[in-house]
N, C-alpha and C positions, 0 to 999 in steps of 0.2 A: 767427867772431863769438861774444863770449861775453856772459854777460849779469851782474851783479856788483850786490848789496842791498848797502848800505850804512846803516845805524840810527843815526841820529844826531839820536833823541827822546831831549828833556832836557836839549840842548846850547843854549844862547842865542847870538843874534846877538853876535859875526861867525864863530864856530864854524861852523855847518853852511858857509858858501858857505868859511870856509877848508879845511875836511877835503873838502870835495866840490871843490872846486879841485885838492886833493894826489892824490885819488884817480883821477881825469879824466888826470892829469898819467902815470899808470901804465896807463893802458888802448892800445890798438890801434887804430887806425883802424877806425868801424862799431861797436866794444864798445860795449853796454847797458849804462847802469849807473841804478839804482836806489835813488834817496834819498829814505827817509821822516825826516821830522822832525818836531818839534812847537811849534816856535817859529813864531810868526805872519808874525813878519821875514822872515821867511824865501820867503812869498809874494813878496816884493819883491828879495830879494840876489839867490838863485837865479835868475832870470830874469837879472838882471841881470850875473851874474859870465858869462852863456852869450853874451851880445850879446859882453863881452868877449873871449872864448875861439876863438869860433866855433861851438862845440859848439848841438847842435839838440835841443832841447826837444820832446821825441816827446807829451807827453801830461806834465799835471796836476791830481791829486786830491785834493779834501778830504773827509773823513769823520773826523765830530765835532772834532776837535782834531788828527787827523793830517793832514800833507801829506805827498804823494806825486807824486816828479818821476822821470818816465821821459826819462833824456839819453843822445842816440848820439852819442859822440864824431863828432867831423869825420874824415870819409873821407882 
């Protein structure tokens, strides 16, 4: 299992849930992957692209204007 940041502050809606899509799409069964962003939208795509995928939603953070989503790909 590996775990994998991905920085995608500065990007506006539909950027983040598209490169965290692409990125998701490259990981292992169990990989961590790690997306901060700073688009607000984003509270809402992200969640929303994982119901689509499958992938689990481990944990997310806001602190001042970053978001932060901890996703384990689907086993």
């Amino acid at each position: 299992m590996t775990e994998n940041t991905l920085n995608l502050r500065g990007l506006k809606c539909p950027l983040p849930a598209l490169r965290t899509r692409k990125a998701l799409g490259g990981l292992r069964p169990g990989d961590i992957l790690i997306v901060e962003c700073t688009d607000p939208l984003a509270a809402l795509d992200i969640p929303n692209l994982l119901n689509q995928t499958g992938d689990t939603l481990v944990e997310t953070r806001k602190e001042k204007k970053l978001l932060t989503f901890r996703i384990q790909k689907k086993q």
